[in-house]
N, C-alpha and C positions, 0 to 999 in steps of 0.2 A: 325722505322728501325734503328739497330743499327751501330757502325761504322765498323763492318765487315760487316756485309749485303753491307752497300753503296761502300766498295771496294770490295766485292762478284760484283756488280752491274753492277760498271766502269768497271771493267774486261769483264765482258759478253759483254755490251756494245761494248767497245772498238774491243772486238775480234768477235764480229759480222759484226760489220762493215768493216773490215778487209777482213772478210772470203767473203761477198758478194763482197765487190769491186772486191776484186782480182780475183773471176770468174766471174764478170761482162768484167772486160779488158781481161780477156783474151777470152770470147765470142765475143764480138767486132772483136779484133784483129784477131780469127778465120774466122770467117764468114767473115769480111771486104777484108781478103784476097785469100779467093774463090770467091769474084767479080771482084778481077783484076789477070788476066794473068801477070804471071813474065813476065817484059822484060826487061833484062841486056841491060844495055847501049853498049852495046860490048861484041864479045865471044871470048878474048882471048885463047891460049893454057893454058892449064890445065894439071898439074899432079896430080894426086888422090896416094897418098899415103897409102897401107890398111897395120897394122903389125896383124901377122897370128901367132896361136900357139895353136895347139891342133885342133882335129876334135869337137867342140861347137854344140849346136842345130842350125839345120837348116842352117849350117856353107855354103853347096855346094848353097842352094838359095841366102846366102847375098851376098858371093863374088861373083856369076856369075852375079847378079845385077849392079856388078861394068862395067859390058861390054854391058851393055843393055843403057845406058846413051844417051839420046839425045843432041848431041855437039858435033860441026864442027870437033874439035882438041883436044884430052886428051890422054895422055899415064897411064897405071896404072901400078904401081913401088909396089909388094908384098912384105916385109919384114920379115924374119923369122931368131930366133934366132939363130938356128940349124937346118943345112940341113939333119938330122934325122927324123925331126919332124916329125909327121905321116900325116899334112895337106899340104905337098910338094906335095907328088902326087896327090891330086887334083885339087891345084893350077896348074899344068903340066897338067890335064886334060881339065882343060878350057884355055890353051894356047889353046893347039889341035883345041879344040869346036868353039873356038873365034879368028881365026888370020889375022882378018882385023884390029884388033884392039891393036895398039901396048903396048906391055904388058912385064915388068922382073920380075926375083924372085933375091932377093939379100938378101944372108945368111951371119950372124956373129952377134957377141954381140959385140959393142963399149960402155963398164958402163962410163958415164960420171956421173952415178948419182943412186940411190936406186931403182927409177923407172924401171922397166922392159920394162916397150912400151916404153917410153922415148929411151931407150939404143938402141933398136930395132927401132928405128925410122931414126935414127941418119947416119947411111949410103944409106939410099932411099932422106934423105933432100942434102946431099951431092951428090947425084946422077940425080936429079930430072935437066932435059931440061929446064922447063920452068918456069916463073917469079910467077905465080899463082899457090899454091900449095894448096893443101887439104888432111889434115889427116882424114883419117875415119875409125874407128872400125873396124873387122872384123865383129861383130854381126851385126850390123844394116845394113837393108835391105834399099837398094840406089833406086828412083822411077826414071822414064826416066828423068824426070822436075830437079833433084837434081842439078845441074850446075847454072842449069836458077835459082831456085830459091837460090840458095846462092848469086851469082850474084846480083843481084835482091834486095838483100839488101845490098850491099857495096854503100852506100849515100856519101856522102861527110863527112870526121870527122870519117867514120869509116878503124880501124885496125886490126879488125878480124869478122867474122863470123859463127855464132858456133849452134847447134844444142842440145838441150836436146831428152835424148831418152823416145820414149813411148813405154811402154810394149802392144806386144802382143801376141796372138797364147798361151793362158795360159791355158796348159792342167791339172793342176792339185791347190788344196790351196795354198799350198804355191807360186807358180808363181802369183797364183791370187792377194796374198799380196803384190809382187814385182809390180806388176802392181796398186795398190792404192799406192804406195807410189811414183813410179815413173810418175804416168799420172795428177791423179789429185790435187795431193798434189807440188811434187816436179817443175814438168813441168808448172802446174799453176803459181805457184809462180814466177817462169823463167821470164815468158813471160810476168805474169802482170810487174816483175822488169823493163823488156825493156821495154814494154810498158813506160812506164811511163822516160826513158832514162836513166836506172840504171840495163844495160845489165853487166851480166859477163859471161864468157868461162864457157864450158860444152867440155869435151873432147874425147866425144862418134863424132862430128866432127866440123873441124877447118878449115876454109878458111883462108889462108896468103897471103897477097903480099910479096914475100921475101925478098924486100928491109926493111920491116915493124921490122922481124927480126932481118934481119942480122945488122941494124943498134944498134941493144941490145945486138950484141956479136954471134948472128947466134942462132943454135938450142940448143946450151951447154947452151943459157941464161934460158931455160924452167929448166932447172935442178936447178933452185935458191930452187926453192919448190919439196917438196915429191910428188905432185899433179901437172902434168905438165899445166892442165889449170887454174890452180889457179896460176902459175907463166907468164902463157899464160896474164892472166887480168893483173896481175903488171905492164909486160911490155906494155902492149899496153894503160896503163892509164898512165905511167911513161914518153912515148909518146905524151899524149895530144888528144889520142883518143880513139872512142868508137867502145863497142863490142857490135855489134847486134846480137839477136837472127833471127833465121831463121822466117819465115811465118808461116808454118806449120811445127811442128816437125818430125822424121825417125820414124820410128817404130824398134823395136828389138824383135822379135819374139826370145820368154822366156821355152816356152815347158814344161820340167817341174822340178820344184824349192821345196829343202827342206824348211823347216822353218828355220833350223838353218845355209843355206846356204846362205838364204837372210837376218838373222840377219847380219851374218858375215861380209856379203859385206856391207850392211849398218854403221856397224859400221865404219870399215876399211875409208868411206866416211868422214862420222862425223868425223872423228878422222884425217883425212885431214883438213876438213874445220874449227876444230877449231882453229888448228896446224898455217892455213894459213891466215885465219880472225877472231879471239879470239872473236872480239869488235861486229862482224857481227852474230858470230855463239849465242852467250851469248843467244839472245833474242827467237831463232829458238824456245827455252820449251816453247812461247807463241802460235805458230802458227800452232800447231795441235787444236784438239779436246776437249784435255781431262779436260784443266784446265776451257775453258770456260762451258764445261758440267757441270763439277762437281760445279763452282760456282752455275748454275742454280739449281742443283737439293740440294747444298746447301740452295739456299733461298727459293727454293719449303717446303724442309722441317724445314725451319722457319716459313713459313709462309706469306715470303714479296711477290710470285708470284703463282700463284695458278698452279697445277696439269696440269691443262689444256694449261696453259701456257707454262710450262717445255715439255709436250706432243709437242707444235709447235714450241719450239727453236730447238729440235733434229733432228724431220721429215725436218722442214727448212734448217738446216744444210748438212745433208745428201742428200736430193734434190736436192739441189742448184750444188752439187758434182754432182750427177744422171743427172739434166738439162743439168751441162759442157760436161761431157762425150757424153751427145746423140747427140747435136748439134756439139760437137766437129768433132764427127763419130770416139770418143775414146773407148779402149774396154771397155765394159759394158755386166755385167751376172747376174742372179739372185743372185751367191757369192759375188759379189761387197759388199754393203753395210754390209757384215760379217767383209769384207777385211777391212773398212773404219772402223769399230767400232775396230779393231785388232790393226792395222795400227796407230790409237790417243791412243790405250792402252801403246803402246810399246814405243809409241816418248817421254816420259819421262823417260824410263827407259834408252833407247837409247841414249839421251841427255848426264842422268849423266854419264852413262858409256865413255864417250867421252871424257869426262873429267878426268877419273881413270887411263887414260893407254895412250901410247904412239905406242905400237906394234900390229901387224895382218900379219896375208899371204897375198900375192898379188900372184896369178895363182902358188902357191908352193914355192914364194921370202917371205922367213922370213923378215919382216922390220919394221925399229924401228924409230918414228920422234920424233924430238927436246926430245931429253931425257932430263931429268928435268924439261920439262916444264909444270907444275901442273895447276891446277885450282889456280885464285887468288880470287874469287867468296865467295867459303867457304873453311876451313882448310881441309886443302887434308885429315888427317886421320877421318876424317868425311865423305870425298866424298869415300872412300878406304870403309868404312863399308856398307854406301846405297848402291857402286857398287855390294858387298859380297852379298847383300842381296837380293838388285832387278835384279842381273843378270838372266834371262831367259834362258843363255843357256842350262841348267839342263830339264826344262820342255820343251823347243823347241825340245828336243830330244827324249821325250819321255811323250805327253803332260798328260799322266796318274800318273807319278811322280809328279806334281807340287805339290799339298799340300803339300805331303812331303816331298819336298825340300824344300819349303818355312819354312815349321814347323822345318825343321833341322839346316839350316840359322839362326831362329830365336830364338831357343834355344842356341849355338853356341856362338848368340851373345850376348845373358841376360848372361852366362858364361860366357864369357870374361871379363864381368864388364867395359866396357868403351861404 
């Protein structure tokens, strides 16, 4: 065996072990907590914070799920930047439908910062009654237990509690994608982190104590970051305490997703999370798929692992994703494992592209983080040409164009002479 073979090896190795643990913890942690009923130590008042913009899929189910909550005391405080906005009147529709259940809408933009839900938030946190607050999405859909189980996990030591979203309701490929990357992959990873006591914010939804806050400067302190839960973790580690994940995670019912719409928002992610954890993000190109396939099917065609073997590192692989999903009662279709083989193709190109650029759209906010701040990995005009070349948005949008866009890319770039 040569000495690339035996680091072909230690990679496989290494990222097998990886990939099984972390849906081992987060099966545990699933299942373990559909044997215990949430019970919050106490049911304070609660305000649910939702910022609203644009009529979304399924937009009239999440938010009327905001008034179906099982909990003695909650007000829910609507946020919208413009009382133009076309989802006013249906937030005004479920006043109507719902007015037992004390409920505002509170219109204006306060920019303290790039972020849009951030600015949009910013007068419901200033408004909000009571000491217990909860930001939550418009998209994701709220189940009666959602109190209790956030509740439910504020232990002793913890300063926020926060929720990854799982995709579902995927009517078509491309959402199907969004949903491999946000269930089994992303949300895995999540949950194995806390599992293990190395939780951080997800911003789809956020349990605060407000003294937790206000004690970092109030809600202007989430503005330190482009990514208001990645500035959410700083402050509550800066703190001295910990962010738990939820039990079970929301659902966000996805409907239906182009390819290059769920590139886009991926990237837009990536390109926060490098922004905001450089040292954390670096290593993300190990934890898809691609590198530890391609090692095995590397040493299949050396020769160091036979055919039959590379055959059960992949079905193992992909399985073990398939097992998390069934037991989880996460979505799963016969497209799944299309999605999962897409999904590890993409997460490297995805990577370096995160490292090429600074800017993306957030809901139609042109926005630009840390300008200047490049990759220090390899020489930017290196990572500038892999981006030129491996960028997919070209074939995302037309997947009968690839070839030749790649073949135009890569003539282009034998042209250039660098």
């Amino acid at each position: 065996m040569t000495f690339l073979s035996l680091i072909a090896l230690a990679l496989l190795a290494v990222a097998l072990a990886a990939h099984f643990a972390s849906i081992a913890l987060t099966i545990f942690r699933t299942l373990h907590s559909r044997n215990a009923t949430p019970r919050p130590p106490a049911t304070p008042p609660v305000t649910i914070l939702r910022p609203v913009c644009g009529l979304e899929h399924s937009v009239e189910e999440t938010l009327a799920s905001t008034f179906a909550i099982d909990w003695p005391d909650y007000e829910i405080i609507f946020c919208c930047a413009s009382a133009a906005d076309p989802v006013v009147p249906l937030v005004e529709r479920l006043f109507a439908a719902h007015p037992h259940v004390p409920a505002r809408l509170l219109t204006g933009d306060d920019r303290i910062s790039i972020n849009p839900k951030l600015n949009n938030l910013v007068k419901g946190w200033s408004a909000a009654r009571h000491n217990w607050i909860v930001m939550a999405d418009s998209n994701v859909l709220l189940p009666p237990d959602y109190l209790s189980a956030l509740m439910a996990r504020w232990i002793p030591g913890t300063g926020l509690v926060c929720s990854p979203p799982l995709g579902g309701d995927a009517r078509n490929f491309g959402a199907e994608l969004e949903c491999a990357i946000l269930n089994t992959y992303q949300a895995r990873w999540q949950i194995a982190a806390d599992t293990l006591g190395l939780g951080f914010a997800q911003g789809k939804t956020m349990l605060w104590r407000r003294e937790t806050l206000d004690e970092a400067g109030g809600i202007r302190a989430l503005a330190g970051e482009a990514a208001e839960d990645a500035a959410a973790t700083k402050v509550v580690r800066r703190a001295g305490l910990n962010v738990r994940v939820v039990a079970e995670p929301y659902v966000q019912p996805l409907g239906m997703r182009s390819l290059l719409s769920v590139w886009k928002r991926q990237l837009r992610w990536a390109r926060l999370r490098r922004v905001s954890f450089p040292a954390f993000f670096a290593p993300e190109i190990l934890s898809g798929g691609f590198l530890p396939i391609l090692a095995a099917v590397l040493l299949a065609m050396s020769g160091d692992i036979s055919l039959g073997a590379l055959t059960l590192i992949i079905l193992s692989w992909y399985g073990a994703e398939a097992l998390l999903a069934t037991l989880a009662g996460w979505h799963l279709s016969a497209r799944s494992p299309f999605a999962w083989v897409l999904r590890d193709l993409l997460l490297p190109a995805l990577w370096v592209a995160a490292w090429t650029g600074n800017s993306f759209t957030w809901r139609g906010n042109a926005m630009d983080i840390g300008e200047g701040r490049q990759s220090t990995i390899l020489p930017a005009a290196l990572f500038s040409r892999l981006a030129d070349w491996l960028d997919p948005l070209d074939w995302l949008e037309n997947p009968r164009t690839m070839t030749a866009a790649m073949s135009r890319r890569l003539r282009k770039w034998v042209r250039s002479g660098d």
